[in-house]
C-alpha positions in Angstrom: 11.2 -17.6 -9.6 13.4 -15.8 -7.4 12.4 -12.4 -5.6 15.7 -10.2 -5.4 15.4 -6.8 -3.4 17.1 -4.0 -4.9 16.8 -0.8 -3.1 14.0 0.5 -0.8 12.1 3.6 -1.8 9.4 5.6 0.1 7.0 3.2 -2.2 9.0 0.1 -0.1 11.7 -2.1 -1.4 12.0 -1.8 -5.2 12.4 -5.4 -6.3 12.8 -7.5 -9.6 10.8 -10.3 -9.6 12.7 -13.1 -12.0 9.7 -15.1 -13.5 11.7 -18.4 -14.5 10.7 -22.2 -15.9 12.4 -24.2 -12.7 11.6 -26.7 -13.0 11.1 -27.0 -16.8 7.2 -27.1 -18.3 5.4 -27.1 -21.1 9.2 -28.3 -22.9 10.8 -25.6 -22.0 13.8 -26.4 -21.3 15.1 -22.7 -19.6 13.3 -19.4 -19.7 14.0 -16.3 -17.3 12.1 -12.8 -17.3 13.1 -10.6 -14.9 10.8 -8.0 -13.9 10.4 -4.7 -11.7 6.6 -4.8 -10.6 6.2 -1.1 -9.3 8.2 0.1 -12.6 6.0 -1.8 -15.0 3.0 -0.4 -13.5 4.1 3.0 -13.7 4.9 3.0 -17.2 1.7 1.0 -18.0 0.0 4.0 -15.7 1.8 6.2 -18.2 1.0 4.5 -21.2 -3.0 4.7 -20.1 -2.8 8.2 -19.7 -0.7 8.8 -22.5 -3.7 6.9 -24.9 -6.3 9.2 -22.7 -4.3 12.3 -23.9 -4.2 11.0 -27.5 -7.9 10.7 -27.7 -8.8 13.8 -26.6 -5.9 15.4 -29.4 -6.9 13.2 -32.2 -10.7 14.6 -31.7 -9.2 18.0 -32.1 -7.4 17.1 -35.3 -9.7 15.2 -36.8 -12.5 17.4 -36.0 -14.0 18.5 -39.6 -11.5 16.9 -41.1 -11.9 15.3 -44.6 -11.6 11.3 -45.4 -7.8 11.9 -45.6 -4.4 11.6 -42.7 -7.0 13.6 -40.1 -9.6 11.3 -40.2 -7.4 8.5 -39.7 -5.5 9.9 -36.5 -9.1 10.4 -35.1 -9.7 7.2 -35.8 -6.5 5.7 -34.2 -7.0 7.3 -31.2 -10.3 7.3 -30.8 -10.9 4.8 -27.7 -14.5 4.2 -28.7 -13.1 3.1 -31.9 -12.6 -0.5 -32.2 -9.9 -0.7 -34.8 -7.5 2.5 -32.1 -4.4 1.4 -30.8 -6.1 2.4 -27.5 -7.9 -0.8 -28.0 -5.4 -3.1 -29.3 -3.5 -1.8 -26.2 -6.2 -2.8 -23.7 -6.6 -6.2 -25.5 -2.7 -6.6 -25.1 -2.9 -5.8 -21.2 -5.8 -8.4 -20.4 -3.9 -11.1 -22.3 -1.0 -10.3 -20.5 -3.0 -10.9 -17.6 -4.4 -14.2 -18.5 -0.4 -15.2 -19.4 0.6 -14.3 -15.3 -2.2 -16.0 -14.2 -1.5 -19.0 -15.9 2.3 -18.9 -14.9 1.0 -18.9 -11.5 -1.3 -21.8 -12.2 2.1 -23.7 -13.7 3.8 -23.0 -10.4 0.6 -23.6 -7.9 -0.1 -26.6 -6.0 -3.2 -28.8 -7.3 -5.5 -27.1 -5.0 -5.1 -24.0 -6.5 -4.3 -24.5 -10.1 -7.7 -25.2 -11.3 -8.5 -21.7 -9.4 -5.7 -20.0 -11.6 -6.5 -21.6 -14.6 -10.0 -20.3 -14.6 -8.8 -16.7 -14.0 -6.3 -16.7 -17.2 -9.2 -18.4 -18.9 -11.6 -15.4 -18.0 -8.6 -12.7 -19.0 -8.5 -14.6 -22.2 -12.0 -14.5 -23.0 -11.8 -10.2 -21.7 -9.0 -9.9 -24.2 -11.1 -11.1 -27.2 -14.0 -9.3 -26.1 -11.7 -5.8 -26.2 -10.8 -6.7 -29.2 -14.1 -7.8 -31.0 -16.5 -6.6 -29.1 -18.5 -10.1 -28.0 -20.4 -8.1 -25.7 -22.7 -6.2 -28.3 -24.5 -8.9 -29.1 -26.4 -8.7 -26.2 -27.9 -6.0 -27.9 -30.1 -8.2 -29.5 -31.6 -8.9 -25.8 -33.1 -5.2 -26.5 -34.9 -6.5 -29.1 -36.0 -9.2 -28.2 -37.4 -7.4 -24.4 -39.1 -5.0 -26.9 -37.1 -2.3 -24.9 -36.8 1.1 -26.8 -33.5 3.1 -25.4 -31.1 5.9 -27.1 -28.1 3.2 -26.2 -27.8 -0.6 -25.7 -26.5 -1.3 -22.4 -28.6 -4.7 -21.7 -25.0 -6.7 -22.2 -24.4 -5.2 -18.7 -26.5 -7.5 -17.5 -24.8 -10.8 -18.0 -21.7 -9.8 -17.2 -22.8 -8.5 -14.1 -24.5 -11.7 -13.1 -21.1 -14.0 -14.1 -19.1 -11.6 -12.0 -21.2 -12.6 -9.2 -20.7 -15.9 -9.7 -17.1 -15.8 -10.2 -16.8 -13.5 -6.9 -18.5 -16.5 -5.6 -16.7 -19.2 -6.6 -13.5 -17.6 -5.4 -14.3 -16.4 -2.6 -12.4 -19.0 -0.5 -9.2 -18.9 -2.8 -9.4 -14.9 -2.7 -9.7 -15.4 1.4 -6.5 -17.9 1.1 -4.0 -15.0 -0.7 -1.8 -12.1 1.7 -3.7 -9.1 2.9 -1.9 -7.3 0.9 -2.5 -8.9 -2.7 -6.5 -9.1 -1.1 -6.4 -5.4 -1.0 -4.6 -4.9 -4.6 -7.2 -7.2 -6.2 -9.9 -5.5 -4.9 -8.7 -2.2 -6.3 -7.8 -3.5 -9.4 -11.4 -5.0 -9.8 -12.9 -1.8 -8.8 -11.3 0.2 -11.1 -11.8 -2.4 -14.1 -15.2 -2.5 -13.2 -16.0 0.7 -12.3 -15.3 2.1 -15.9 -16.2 -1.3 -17.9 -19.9 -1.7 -16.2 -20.4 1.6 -13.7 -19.6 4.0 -16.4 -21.3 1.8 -19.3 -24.3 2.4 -17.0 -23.8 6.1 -16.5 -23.0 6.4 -20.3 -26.4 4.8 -21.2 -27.9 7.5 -18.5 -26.8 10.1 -20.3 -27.8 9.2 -23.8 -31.4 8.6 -22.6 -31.6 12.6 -21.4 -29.5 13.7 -25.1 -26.2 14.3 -23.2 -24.3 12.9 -26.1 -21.3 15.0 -26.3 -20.5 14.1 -22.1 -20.7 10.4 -23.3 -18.4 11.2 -25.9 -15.7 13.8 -24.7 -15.9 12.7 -20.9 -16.9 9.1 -20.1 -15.8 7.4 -22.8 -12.3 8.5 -22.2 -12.3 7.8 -18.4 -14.3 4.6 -18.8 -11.5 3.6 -21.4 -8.9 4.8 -19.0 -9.9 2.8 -16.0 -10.4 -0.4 -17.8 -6.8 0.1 -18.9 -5.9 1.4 -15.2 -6.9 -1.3 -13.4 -5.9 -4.2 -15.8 -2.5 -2.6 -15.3 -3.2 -2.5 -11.7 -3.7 -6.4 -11.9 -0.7 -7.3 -13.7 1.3 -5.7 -10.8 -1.2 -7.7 -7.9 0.0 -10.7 -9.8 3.9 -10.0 -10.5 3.7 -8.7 -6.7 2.3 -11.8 -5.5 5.1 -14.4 -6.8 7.2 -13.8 -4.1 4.6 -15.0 -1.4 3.1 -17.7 -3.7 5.9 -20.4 -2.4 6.9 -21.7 0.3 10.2 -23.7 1.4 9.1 -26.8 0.9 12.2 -29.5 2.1 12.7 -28.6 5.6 15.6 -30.5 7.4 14.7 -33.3 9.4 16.1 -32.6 13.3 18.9 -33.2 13.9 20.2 -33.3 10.6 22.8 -30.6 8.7 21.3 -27.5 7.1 21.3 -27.4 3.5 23.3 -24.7 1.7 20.1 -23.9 -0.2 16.5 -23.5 0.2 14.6 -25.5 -2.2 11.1 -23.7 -3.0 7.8 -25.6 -3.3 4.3 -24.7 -5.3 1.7 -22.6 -3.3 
């Protein structure tokens, strides 16, 4: 993995982070990506907006429409919808964060590989949730509390609870990152949350006092948006992050000549 700066911006130093299998795993023999992190994340920005914008047009087409090419644009942009390309595209984006997290754990030293591991895991498992919805059946927790509501939003509460634990049991490897990448993850997490458990919340609210068509043509959208938002958002924290994840590991003994490269080691 090399870090190579390209030009600075008012953003900082636009740079292209080269995500490479050196030395070889997993039988790869050689395998180079090279990546821009602030230009990724504005065109996944774009893309999340984009899908925001789509929803709100395909309501507009589809609205009255019969069983025929209306209804079916409503229904792929429809971000409530489980079968939209809005959520294929948000199932894409948490797998694609599970897959950085994972090359970090590749790279990472033995202390904090398990710690990286356990993050792609978790993006994994948020990527087939998006896609299948594993969280409804938590639903059945209303039934079974006797609880009678206009919405179920009882799955909240799990989730909740293993995000405390996992903001727990990372606390120390989330203290050992840079200040900066500290400050991204938390902003990333906020955002995801913020629309995947605040809004769920809010959206629940709403149902309970009839306020249907807010749920549908406000929060759904922006609750969708910001999940998409700050998975993006992470994907950036993590590309950012490569560059400060390793160290020079061979340093010269005294007194001996200086090498005529740096070898890097595995943070």
């Amino acid at each position: 993995m090399i870090d190579r700066p390209i030009r600075p911006t008012r953003l900082g130093t636009l740079r292209s982070v080269v995500l490479s299998s050196d030395p070889p795993r997993w039988g790869v023999t050689s395998l180079s990506i090279r990546v821009r992190p602030l230009s990724l994340l504005v065109t996944l920005g774009a893309i999340a907006v984009g899908l925001v914008v789509a929803h709100y047009l395909g309501d507009v087409i589809g609205d009255g429409g019969d069983a025929g090419w209306r209804s079916q644009i409503a229904r792929l942009t429809d971000l409530n919808d489980e079968s939209s390309v809005g959520t294929w595209y948000s199932s894409v984006l948490l797998l694609t964060v599970a897959g950085v997290a994972l090359l970090h754990a590749g790279q990472a030293v033995s202390s904090r590989r398990l710690k990286w591991g356990i993050l792609g895991a978790v993006f994994v498992f948020l990527s087939i949730d998006e896609a299948t919805s594993i969280h409804e059946a938590g639903d059945s927790l209303h039934d079974f509390l006797g609880i009678e509501t206009a919405t179920t939003f009882l799955w909240t509460v799990p989730y909740a609870i293993a995000v405390l634990f996992l903001a727990a049991g990372f606390y120390r490897f989330f203290l050992s990152l840079p200040r900066r990448t500290r400050k991204l993850f938390v902003l990333s997490a906020a955002i995801y949350l913020g629309g995947a458990l605040g809004l769920e919340l809010v959206a629940a609210l709403s149902r309970e006092f009839d306020l249907d068509s807010l749920v549908e043509n406000v929060l759904i959208p922006i609750e969708e948006g910001m999940e998409m938002l700050g998975a993006s958002v992470f994907i950036y924290t993590l590309l950012d992050l490569f560059p400060k994840d390793r160290q020079v590991a061979a340093q010269p003994p005294v007194g001996s000549a200086s090498p005529t490269s740096k070898t890097f080691g595995r943070a």
